[in-house]
Backbone of each chain as ProteinMPNN parsed JSONL, in Angstrom:
{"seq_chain_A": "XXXXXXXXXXXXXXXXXXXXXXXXXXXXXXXXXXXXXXXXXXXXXXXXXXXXXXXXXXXXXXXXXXXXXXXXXXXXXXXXXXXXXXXXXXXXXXXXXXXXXXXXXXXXXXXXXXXXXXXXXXXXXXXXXXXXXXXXXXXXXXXXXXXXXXXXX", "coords_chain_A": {"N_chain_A": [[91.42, -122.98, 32.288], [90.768, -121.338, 30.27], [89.134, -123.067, 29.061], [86.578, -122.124, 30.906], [86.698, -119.905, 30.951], [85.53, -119.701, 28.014], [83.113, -120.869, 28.775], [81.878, -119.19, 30.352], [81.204, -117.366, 28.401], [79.468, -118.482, 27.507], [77.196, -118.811, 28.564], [77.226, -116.145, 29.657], [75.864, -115.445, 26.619], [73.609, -116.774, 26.6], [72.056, -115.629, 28.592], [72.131, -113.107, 28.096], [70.76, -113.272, 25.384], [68.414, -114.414, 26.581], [66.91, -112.94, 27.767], [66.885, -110.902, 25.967], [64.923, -112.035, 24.079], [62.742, -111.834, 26.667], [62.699, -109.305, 26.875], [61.711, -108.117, 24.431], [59.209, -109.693, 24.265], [58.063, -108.119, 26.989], [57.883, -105.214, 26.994], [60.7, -103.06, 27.71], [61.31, -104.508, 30.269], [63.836, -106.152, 29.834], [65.266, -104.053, 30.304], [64.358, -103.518, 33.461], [65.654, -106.144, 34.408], [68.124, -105.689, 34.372], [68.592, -103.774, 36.84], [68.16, -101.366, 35.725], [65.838, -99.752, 36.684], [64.302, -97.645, 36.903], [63.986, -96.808, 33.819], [63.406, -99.023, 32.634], [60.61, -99.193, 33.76], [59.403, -97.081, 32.739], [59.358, -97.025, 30.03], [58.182, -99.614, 29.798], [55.441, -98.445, 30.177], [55.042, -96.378, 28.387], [54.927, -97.376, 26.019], [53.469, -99.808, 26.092], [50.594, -98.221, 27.164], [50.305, -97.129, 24.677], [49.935, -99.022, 22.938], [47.482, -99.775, 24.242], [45.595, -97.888, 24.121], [45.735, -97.72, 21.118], [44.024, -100.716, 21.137], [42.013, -99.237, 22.55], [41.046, -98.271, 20.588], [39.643, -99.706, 18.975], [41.304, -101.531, 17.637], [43.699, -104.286, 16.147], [45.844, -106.281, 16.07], [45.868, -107.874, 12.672], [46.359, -111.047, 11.002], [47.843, -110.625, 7.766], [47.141, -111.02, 4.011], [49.405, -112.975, 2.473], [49.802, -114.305, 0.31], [50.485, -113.239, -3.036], [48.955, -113.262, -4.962], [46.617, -113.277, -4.79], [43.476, -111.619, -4.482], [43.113, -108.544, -2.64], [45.612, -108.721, -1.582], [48.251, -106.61, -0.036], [51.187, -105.112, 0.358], [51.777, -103.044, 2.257], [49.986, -103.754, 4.342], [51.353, -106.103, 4.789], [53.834, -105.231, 6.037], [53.01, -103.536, 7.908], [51.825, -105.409, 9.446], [54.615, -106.923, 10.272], [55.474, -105.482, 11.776], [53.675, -104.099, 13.733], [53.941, -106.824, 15.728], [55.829, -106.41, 17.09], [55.73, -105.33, 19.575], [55.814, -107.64, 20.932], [53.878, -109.631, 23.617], [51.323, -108.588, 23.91], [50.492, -108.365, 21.53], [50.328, -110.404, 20.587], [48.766, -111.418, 21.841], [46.614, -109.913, 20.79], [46.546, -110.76, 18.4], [46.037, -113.451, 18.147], [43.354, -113.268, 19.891], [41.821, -111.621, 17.957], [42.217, -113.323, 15.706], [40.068, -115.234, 17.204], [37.145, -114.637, 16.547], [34.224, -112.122, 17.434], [34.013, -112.669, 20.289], [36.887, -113.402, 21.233], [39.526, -111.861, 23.303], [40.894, -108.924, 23.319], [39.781, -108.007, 21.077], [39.355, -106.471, 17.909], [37.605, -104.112, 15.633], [37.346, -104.116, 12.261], [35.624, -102.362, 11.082], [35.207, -100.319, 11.528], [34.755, -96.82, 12.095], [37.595, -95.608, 13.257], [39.114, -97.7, 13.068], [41.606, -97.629, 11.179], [42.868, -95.535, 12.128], [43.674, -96.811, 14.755], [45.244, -98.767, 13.985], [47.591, -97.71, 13.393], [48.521, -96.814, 16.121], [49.078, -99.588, 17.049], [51.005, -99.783, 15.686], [53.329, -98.08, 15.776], [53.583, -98.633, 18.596], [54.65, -100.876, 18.694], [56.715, -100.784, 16.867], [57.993, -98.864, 18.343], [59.219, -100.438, 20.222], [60.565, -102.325, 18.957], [63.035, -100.682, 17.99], [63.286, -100.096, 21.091], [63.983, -102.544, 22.255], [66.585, -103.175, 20.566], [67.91, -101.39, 21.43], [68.622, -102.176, 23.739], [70.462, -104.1, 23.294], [72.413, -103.202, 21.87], [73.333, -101.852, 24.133], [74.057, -103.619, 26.084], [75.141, -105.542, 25.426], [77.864, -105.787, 24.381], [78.841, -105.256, 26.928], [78.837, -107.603, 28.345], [80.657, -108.972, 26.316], [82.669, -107.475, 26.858], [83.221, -108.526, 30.336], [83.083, -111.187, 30.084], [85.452, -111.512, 29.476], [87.008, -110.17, 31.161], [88.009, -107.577, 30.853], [87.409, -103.912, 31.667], [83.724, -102.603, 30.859]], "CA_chain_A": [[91.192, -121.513, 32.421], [90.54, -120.89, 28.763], [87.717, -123.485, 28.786], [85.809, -122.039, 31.862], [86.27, -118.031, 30.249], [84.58, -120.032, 27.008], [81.936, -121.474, 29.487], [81.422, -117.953, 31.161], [80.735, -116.407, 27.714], [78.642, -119.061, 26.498], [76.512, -118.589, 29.45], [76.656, -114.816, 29.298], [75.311, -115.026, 25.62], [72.564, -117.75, 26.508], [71.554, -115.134, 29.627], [71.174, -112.071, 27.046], [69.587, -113.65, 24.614], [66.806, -114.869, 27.063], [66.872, -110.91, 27.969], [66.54, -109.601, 24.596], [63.106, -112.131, 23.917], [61.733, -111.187, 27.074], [62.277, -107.844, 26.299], [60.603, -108.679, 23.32], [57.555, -110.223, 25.06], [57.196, -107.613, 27.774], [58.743, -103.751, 26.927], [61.162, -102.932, 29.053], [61.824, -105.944, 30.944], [65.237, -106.094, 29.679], [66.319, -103.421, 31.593], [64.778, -103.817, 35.042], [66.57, -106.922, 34.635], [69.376, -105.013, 34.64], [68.463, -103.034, 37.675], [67.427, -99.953, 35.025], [64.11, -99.935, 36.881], [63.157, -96.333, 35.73], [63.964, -96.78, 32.571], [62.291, -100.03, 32.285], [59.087, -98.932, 33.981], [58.751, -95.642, 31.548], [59.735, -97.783, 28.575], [57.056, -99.878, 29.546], [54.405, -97.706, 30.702], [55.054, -95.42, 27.233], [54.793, -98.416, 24.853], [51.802, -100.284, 26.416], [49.654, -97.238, 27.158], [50.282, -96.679, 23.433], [49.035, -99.797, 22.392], [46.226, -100.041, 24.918], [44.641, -96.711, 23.354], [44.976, -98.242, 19.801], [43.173, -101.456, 21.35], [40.425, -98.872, 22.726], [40.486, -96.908, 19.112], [38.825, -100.666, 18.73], [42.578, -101.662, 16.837], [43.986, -105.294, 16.525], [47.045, -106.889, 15.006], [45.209, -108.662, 11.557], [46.599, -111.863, 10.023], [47.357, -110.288, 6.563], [47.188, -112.242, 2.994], [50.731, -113.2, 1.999], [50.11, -114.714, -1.365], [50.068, -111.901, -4.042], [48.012, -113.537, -6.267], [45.251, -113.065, -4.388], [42.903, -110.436, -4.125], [43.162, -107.89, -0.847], [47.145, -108.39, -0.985], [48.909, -105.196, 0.153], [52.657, -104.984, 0.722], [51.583, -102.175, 3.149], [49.643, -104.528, 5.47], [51.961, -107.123, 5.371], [54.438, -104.954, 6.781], [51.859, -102.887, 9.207], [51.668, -106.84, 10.74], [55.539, -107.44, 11.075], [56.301, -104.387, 12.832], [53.361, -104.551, 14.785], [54.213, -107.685, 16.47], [56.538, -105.66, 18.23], [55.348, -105.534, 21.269], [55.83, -109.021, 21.934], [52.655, -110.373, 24.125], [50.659, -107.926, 23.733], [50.672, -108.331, 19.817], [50.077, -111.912, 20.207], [47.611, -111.917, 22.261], [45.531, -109.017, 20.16], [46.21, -111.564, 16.713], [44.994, -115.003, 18.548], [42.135, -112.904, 19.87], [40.919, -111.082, 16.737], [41.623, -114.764, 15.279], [38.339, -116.207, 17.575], [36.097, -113.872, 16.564], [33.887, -111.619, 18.764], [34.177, -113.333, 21.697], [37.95, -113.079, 21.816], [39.798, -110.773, 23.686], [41.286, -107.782, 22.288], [39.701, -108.016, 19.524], [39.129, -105.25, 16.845], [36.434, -104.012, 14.423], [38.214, -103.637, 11.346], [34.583, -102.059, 9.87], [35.165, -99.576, 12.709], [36.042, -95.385, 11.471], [38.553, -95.61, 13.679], [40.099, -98.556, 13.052], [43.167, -97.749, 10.575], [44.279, -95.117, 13.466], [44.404, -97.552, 16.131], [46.196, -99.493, 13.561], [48.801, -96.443, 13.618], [48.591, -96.897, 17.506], [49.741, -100.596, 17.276], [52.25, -99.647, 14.912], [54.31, -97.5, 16.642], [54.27, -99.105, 19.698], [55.365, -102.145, 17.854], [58.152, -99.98, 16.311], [59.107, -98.444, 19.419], [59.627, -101.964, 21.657], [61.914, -102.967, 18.38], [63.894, -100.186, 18.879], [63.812, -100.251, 22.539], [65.562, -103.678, 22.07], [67.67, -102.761, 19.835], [68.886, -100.56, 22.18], [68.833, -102.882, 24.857], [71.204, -105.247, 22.895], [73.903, -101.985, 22.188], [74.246, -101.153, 25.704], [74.687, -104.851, 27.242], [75.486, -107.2, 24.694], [79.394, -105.136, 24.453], [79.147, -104.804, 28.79], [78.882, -108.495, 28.677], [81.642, -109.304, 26.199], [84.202, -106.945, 28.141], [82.783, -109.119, 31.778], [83.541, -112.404, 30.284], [86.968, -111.557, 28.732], [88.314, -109.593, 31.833], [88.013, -106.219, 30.655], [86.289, -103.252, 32.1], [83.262, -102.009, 30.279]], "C_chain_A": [[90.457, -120.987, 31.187], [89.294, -121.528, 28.632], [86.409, -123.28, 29.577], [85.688, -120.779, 31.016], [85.373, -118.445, 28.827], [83.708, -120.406, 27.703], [81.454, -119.803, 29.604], [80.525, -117.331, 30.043], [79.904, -117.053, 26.873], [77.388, -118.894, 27.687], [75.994, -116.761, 29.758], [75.726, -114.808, 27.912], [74.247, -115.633, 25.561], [71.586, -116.429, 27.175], [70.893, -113.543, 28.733], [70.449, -112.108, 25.899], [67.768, -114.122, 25.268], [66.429, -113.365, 27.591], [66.034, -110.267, 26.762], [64.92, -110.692, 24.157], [62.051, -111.512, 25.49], [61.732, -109.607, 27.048], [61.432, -107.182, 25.121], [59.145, -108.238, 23.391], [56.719, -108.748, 25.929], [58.455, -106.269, 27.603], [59.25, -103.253, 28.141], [61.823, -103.691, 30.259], [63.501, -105.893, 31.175], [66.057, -105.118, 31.075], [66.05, -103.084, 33.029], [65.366, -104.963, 35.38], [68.02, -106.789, 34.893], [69.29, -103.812, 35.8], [68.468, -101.533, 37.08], [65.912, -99.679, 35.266], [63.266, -98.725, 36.163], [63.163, -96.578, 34.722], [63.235, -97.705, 32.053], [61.029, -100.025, 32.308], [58.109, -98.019, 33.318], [58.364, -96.185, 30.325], [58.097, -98.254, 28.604], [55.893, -99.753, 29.482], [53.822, -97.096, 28.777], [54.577, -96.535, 25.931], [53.679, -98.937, 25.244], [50.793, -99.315, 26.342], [49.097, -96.712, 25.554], [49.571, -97.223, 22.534], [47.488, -100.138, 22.983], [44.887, -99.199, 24.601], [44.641, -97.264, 21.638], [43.842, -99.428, 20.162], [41.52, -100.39, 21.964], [39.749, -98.337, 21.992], [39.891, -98.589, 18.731], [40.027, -101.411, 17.258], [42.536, -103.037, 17.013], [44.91, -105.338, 15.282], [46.201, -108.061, 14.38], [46.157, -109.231, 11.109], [46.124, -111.168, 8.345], [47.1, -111.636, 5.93], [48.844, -111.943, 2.532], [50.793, -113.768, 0.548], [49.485, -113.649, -2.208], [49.358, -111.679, -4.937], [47.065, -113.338, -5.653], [44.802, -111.881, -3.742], [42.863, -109.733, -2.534], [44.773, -108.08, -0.373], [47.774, -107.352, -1.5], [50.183, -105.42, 0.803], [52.467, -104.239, 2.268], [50.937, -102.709, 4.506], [50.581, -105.39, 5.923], [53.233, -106.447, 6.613], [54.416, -104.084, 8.133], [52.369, -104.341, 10.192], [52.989, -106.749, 11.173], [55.912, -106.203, 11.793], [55.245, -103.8, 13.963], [52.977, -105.454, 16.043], [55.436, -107.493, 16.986], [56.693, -105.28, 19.403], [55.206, -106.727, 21.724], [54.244, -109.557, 22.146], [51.966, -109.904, 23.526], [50.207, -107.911, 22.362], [49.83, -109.463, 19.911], [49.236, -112.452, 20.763], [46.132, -111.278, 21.508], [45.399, -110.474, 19.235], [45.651, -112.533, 17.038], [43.691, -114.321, 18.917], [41.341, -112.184, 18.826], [40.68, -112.579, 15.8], [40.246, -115.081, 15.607], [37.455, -115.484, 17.194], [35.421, -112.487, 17.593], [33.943, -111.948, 20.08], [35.633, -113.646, 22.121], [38.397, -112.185, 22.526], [40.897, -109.756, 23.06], [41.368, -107.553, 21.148], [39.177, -106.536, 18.675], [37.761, -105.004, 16.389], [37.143, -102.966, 13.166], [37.06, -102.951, 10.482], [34.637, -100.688, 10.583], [35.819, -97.945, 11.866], [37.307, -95.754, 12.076], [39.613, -96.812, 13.345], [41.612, -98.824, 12.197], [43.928, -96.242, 11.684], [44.422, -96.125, 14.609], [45.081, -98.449, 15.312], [47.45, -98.735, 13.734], [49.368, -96.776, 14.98], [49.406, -98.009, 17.572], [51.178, -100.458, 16.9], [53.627, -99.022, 15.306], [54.646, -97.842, 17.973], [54.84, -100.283, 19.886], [57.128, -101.623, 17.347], [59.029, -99.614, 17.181], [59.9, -99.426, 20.428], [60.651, -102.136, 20.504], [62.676, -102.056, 18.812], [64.34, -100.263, 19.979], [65.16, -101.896, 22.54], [66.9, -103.608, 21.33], [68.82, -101.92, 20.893], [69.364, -101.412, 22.98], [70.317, -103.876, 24.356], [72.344, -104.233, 22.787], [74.133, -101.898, 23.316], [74.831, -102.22, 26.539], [75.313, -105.245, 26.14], [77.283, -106.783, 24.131], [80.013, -105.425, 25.952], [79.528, -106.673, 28.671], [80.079, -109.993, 28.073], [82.941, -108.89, 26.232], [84.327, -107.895, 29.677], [83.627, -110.186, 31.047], [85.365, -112.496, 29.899], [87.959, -110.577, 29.905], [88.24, -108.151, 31.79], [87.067, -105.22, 31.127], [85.712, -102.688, 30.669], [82.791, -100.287, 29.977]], "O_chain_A": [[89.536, -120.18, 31.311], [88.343, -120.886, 28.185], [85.367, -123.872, 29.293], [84.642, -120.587, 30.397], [84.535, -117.617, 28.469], [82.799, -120.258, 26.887], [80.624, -119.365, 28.808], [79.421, -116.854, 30.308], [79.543, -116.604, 25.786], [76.343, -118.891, 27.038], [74.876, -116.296, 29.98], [74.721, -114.109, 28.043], [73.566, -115.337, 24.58], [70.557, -116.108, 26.581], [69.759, -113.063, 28.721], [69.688, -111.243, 25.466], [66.634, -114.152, 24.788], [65.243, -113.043, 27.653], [65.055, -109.528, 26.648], [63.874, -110.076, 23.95], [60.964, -110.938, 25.416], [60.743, -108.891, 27.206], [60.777, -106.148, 24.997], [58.384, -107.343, 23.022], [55.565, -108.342, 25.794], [59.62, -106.349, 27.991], [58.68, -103.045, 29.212], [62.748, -103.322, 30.984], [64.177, -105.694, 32.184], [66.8, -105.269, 32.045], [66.883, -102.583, 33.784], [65.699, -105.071, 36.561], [68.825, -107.539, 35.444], [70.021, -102.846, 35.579], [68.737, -100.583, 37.815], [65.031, -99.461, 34.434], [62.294, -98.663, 35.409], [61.999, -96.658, 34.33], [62.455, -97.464, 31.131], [60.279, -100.517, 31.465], [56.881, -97.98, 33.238], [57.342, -95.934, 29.686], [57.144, -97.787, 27.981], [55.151, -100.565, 28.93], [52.766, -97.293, 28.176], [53.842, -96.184, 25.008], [52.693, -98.477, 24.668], [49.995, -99.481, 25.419], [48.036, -96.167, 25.247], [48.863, -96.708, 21.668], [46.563, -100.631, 22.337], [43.701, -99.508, 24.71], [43.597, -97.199, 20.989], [42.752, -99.281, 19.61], [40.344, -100.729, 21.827], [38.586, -97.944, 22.087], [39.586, -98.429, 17.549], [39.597, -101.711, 16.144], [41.679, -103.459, 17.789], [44.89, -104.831, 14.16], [45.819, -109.017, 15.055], [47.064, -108.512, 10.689], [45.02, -111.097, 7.805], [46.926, -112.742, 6.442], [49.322, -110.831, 2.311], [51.759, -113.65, -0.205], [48.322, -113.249, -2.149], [49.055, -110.673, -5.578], [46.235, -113.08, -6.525], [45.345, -111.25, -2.835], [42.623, -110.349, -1.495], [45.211, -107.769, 0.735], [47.951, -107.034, -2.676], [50.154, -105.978, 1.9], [52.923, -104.755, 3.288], [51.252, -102.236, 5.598], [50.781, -105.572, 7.124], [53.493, -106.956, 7.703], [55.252, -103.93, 9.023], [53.02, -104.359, 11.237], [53.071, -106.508, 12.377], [56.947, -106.254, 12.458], [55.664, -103.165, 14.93], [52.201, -105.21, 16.967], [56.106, -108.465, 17.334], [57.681, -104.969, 20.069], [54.587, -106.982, 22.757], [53.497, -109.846, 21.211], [51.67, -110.451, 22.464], [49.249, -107.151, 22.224], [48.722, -109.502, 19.376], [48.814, -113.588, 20.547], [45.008, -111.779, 21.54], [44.401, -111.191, 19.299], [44.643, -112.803, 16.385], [42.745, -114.75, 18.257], [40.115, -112.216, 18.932], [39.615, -112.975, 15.327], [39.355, -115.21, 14.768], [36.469, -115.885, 17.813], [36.155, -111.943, 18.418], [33.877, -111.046, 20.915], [35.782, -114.122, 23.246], [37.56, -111.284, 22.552], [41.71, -110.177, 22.237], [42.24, -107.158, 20.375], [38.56, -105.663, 19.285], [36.833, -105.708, 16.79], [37.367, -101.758, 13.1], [37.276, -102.863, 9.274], [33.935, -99.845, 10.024], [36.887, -97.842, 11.263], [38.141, -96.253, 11.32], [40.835, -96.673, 13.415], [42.441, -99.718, 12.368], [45.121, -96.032, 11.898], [45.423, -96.092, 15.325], [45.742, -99.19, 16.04], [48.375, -99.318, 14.3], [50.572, -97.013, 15.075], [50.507, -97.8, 18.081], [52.19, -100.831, 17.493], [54.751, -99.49, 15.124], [55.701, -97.508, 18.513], [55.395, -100.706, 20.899], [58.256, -102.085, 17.52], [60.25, -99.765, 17.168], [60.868, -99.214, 21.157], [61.801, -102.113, 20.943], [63.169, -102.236, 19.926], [65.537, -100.458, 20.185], [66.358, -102.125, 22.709], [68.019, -104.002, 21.656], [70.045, -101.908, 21.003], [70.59, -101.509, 23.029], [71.107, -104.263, 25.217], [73.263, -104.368, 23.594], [75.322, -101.854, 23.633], [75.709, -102.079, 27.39], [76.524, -105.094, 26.304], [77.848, -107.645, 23.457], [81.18, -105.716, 26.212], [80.686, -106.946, 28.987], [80.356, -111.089, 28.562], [83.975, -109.458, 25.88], [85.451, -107.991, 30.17], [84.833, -110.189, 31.293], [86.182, -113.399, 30.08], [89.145, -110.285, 29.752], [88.443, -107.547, 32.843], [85.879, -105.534, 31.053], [86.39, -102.383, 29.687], [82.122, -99.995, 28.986]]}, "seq_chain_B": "XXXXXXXXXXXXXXXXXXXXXXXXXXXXXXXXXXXXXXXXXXXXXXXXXXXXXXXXXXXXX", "coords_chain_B": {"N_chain_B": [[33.683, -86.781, 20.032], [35.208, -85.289, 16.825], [36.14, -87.307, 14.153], [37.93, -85.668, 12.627], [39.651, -84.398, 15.176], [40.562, -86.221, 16.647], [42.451, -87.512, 15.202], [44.128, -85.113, 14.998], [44.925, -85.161, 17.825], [46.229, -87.18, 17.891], [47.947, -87.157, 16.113], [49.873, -85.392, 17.566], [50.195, -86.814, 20.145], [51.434, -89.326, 19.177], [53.642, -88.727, 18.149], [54.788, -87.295, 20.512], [55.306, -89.744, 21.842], [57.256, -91.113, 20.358], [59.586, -89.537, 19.985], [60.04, -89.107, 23.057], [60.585, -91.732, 23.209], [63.329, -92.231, 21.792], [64.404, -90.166, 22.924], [64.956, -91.361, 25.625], [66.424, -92.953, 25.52], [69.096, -92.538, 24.309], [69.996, -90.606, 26.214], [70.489, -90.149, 30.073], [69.817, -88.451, 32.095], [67.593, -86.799, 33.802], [66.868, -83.8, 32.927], [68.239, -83.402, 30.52], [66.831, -85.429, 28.932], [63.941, -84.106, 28.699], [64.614, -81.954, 27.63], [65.571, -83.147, 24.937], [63.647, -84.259, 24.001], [61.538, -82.363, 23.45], [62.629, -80.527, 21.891], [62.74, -82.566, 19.619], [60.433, -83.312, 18.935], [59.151, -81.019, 18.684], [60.682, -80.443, 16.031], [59.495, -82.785, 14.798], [56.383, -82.677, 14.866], [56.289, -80.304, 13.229], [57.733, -80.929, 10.685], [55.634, -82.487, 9.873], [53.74, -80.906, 10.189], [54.584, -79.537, 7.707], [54.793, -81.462, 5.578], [52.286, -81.851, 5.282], [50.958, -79.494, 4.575], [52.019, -79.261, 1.997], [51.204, -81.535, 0.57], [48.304, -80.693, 0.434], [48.215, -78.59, -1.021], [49.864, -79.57, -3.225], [47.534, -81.002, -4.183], [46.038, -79.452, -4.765], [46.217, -78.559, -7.072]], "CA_chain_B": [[34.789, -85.74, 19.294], [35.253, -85.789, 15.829], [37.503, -88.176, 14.006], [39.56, -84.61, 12.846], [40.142, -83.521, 16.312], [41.244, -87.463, 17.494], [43.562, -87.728, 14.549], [45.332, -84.037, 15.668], [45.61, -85.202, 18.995], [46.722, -88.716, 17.347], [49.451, -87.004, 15.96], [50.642, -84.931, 18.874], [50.884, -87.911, 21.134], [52.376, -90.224, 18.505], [54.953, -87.896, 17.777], [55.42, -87.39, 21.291], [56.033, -91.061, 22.286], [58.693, -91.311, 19.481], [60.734, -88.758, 20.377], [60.163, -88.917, 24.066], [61.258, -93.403, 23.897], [64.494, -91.673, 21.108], [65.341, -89.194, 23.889], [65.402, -91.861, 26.397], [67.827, -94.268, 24.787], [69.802, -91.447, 24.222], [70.055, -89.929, 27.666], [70.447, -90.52, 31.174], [69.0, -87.511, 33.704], [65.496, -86.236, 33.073], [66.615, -82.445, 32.07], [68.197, -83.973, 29.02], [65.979, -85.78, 28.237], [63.114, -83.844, 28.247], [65.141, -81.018, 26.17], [65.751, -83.958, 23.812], [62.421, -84.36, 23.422], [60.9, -80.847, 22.987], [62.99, -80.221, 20.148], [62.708, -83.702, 18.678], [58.643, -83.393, 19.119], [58.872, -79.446, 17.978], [60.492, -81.124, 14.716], [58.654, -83.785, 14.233], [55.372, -81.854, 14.236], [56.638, -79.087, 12.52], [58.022, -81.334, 9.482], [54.414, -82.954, 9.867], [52.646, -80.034, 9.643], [54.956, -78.643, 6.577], [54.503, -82.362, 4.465], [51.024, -81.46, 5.082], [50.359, -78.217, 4.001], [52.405, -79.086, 1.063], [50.262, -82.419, -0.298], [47.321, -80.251, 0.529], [48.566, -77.705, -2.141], [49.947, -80.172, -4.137], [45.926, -81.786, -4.354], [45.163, -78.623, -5.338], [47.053, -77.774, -8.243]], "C_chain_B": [[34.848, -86.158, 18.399], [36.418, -86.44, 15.509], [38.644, -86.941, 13.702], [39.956, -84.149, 14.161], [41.067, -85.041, 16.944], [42.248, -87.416, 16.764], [44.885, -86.51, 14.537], [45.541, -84.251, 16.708], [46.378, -86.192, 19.017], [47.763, -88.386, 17.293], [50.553, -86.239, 16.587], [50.899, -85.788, 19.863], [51.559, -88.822, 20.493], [53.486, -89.855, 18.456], [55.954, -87.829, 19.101], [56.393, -88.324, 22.153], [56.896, -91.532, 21.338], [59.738, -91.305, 20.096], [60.81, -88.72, 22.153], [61.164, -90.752, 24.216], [63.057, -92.955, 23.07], [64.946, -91.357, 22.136], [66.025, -89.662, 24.988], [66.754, -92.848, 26.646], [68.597, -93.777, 25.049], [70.82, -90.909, 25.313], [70.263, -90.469, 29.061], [70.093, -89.674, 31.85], [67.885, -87.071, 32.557], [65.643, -84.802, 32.602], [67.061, -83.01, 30.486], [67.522, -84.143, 28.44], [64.5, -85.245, 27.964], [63.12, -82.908, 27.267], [65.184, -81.729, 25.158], [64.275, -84.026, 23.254], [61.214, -83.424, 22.909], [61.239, -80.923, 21.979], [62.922, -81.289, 19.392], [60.764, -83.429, 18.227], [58.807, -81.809, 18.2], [58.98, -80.107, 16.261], [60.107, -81.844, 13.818], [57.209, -83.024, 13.884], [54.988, -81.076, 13.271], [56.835, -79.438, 10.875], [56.302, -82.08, 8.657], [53.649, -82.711, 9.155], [53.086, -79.548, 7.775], [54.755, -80.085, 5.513], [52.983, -82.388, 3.773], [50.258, -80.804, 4.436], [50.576, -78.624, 2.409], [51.525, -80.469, 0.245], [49.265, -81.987, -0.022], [47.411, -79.011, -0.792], [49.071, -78.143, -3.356], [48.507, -80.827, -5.05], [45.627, -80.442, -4.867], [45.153, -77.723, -6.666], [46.05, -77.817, -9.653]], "O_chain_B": [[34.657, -87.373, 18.366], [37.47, -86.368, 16.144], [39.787, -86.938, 14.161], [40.831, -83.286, 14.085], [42.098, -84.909, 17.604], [43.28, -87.262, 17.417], [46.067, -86.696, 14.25], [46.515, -83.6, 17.084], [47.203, -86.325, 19.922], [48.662, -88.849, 17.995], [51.754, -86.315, 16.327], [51.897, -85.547, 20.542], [52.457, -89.315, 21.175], [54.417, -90.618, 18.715], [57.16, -88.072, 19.139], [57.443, -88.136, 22.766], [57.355, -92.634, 21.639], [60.516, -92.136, 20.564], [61.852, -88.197, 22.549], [62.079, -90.977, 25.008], [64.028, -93.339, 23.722], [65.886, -92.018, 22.576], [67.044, -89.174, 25.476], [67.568, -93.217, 27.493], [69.206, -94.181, 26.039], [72.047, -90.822, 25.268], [70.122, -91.69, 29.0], [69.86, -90.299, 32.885], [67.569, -87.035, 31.368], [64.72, -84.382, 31.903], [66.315, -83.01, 29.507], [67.233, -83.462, 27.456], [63.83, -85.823, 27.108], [62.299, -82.762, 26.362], [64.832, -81.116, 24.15], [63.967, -83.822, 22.079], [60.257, -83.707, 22.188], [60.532, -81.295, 21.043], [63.063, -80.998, 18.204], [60.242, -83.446, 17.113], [58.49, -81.761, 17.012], [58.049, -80.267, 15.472], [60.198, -81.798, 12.591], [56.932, -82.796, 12.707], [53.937, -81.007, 12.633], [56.401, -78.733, 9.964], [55.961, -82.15, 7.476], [53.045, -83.239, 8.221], [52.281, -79.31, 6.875], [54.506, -79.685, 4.376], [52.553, -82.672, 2.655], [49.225, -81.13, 3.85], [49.672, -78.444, 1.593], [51.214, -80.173, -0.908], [48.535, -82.974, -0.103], [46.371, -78.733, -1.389], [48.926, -77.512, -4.403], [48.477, -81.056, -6.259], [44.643, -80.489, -5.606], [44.514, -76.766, -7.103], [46.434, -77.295, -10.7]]}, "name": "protein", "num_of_chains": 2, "seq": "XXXXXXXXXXXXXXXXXXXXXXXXXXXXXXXXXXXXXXXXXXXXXXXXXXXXXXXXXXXXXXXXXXXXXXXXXXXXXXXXXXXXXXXXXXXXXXXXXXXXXXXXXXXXXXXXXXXXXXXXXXXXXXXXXXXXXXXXXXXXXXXXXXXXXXXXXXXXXXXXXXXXXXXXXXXXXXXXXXXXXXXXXXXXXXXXXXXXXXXXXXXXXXXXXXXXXX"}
């Protein structure tokens, strides 16, 4: 009995963890997985649309420089990058495509006026998917260790 | 349009998708939440505009 309710909740915590990366990956997700379809579909609508207008302000998530000794390293970029790889795919597909050059896709022009507001653009909709998970992980990841233990949530 | 008119509308929709994904977390029916988000957006702008004015007067000292 005891070693099946430890099965149950090792299986619940495998099942929201593969939740909380694709929620990650794709904003929102999480919770039409949880039959929160509006909420999922706004989430994701509000966060993509967000980043899709920095990608048309001609934006892209840039591989900073991480070693400090070297010239062009900014604290301020480095942490522009980790919080706009927040949006999961969408992040990761801008940074491999600004990687190839012009001929990638969603790639930038970092020579571009515009291009430190559509950095803004990425940024926040990078910011807002963490949050969103964040949230996502408060509202289940309690529901799911009241389920396995018996208890209503 | 000029870049000042993109970067005021920049910061009226940024602001808005803050406080509108905040309000949602938050909330569950849509009057809530869009009251949540008026006044979150009113304040956010508002503190915006007033950090604004004030390193614009500060530059000018």
């Amino acid at each position: 009995m005891a070693a099946r309710q430890g099965q149950r909740r090792e299986t619940h915590k495998a099942v929201m963890w593969g939740q909380v990366i694709l929620s990650w990956l794709i904003p929102g997700s999480g919770f039409v997985l949880r039959k929160h379809y509006a909420r999922g579909v706004v989430l994701f609508l509000l966060i993509n649309v967000t980043f899709m207008i920095g990608v048309l302000l001609h934006g892209a998530v840039v591989w900073p420089i991480w070693n400090r000794h070297i010239e062009g390293f900014n604290i301020v970029n480095n942490l522009t990058f980790i919080i706009q790889l927040g949006n999961g795919l969408l992040s990761l597909l801008s940074l491999v495509g600004h990687s190839l050059g012009p001929n990638g896709v969603l790639t930038g022009k970092e020579w571009h006026a515009y291009f430190d507001l559509a950095s803004f653009y990425l940024l926040v909709s990078g910011g807002m998917n963490y949050f969103v998970v964040c949230h996502f992980c408060d509202r289940f990841s309690g529901r799911a260790k009241d389920k396995s233990s018996g208890k209503s949530a | 349009m000029s870049l000042g008119i993109v970067n005021i509308l920049s910061l009226l929709y940024l602001s808005m998708v803050v406080a509108l994904v905040l309000s949602i977390s938050e909330h569950e029916e849509i009057r809530p939440i869009l009251r949540a988000t008026l006044r979150r957006w009113g304040l956010g702008v508002g503190l915006l505009i007033g950090f604004g004015i004030l390193v614009y007067l500060l530059g000018n000292l």
